[in-house]
C-alpha positions as CSV (number, residue, x, y, z in Angstrom):
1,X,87.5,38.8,159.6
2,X,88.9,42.4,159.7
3,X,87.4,43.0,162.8
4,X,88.8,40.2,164.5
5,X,92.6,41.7,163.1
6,X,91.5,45.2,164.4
7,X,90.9,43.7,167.8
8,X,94.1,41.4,167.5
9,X,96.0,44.5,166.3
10,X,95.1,46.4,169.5
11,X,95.5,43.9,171.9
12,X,99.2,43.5,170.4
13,X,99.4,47.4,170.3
14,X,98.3,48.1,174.4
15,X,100.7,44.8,175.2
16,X,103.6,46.6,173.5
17,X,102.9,49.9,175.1
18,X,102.4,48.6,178.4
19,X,106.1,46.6,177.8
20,X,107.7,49.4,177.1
21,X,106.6,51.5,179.9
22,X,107.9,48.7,182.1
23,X,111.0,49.0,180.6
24,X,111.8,52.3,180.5
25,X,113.8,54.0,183.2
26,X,110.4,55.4,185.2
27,X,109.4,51.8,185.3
28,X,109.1,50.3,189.0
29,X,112.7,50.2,189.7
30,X,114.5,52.8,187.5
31,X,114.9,56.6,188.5
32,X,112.1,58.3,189.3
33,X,111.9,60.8,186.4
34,X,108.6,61.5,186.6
35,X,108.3,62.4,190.2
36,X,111.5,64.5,190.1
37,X,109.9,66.3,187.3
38,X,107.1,67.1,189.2
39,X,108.7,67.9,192.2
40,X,111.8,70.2,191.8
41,X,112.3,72.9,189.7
42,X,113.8,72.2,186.3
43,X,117.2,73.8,185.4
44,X,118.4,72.4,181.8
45,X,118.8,68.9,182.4
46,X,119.3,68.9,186.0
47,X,116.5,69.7,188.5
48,X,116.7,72.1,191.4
49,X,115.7,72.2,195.4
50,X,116.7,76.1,196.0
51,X,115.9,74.8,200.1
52,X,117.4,71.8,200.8
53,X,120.1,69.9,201.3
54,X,121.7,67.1,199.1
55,X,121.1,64.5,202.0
56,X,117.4,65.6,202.5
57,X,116.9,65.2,198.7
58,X,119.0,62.3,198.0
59,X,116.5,61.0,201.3
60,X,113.5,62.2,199.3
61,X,114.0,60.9,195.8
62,X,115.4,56.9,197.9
63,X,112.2,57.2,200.2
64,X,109.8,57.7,196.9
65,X,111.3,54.8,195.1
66,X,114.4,52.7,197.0
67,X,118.1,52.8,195.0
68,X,120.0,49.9,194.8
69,X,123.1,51.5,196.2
70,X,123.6,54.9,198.0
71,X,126.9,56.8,198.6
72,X,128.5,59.8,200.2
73,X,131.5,61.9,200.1
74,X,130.0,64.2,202.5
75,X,128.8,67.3,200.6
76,X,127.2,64.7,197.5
77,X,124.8,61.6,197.6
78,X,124.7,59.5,194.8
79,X,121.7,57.2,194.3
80,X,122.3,54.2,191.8
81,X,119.3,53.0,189.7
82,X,120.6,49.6,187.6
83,X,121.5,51.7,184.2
84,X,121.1,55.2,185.7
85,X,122.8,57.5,188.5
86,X,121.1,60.3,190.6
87,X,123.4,62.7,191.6
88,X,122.5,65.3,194.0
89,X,125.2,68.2,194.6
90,X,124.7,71.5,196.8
91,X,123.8,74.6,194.8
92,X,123.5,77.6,196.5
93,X,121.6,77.3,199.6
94,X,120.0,74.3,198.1
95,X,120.5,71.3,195.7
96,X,121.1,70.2,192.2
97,X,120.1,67.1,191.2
98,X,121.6,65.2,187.8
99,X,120.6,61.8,186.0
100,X,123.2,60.1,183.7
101,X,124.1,56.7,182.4
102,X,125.1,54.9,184.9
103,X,128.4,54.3,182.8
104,X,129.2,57.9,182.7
105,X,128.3,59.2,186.1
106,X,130.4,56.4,187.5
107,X,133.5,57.5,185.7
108,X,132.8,61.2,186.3
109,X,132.5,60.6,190.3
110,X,134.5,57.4,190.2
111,X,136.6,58.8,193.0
112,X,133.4,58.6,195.7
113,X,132.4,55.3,194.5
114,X,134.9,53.1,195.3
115,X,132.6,50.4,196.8
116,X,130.3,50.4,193.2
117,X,130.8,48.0,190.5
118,X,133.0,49.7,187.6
119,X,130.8,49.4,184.7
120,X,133.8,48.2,182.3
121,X,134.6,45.5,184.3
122,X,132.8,42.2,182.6
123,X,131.2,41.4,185.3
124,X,129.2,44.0,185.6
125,X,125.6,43.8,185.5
126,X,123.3,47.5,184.8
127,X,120.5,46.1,185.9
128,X,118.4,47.0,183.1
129,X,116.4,44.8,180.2
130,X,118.2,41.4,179.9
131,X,119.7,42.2,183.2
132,X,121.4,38.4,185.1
133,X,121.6,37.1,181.9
């Protein structure tokens, strides 16, 4: 009998572990965190391409895994992720690339994003767990 719990026990344990990897925001359609990571150089809590532009990354990061929305004000891209933003601003001869709440990147840049859904409004949707609903 205890054996048969053990095995029950880790069959619920890998489920829940592999649920919550889908859920978090590295998952198949969040921001790629991970890759950025492993790509550009961390500064802080922002990430840093000391060579390229912020269209080239922006390009980069939405050709590794596809945003659901994209804008421009000419000098920044912004990549939107459901919950999460990318921002990618020049810095220097290169770029600087920030992840927020989508809530909080929206208001901070709210003047570039006129075409994106205001997150206060109550119709918004983030996109993440629960999300259509």
């Amino acid at each position: 009998m205890k054996s048969a719990r053990l095995v029950r026990a880790a069959v619920a344990a890998a489920l829940a572990a592999v649920l919550l990897t889908a859920c978090s925001s590295d998952g198949g359609d969040g921001v790629p965190r991970g890759w950025i990571s492993d790509k550009y150089k961390e500064d802080g809590d922002d990430w840093l391409d000391e060579d390229s532009s912020p269209t080239q990354v922006a390009n980069a990061i939405h050709n590794h895994r596809g945003a659901i929305d994209r804008a421009s004000d000419g000098t920044m891209q912004f990549l939107r992720y459901g919950d999460d933003m990318v921002t990618v601003s020049p810095y220097r001869n290169g770029s600087r690339i920030e992840i927020e709440d989508y809530r909080n990147g929206y208001h901070r840049h709210s003047q570039h994003l006129s075409t994106w859904p205001n997150p206060d409004s109550a119709s918004f949707r983030g996109g993440g767990p629960g999300e259509g609903k």
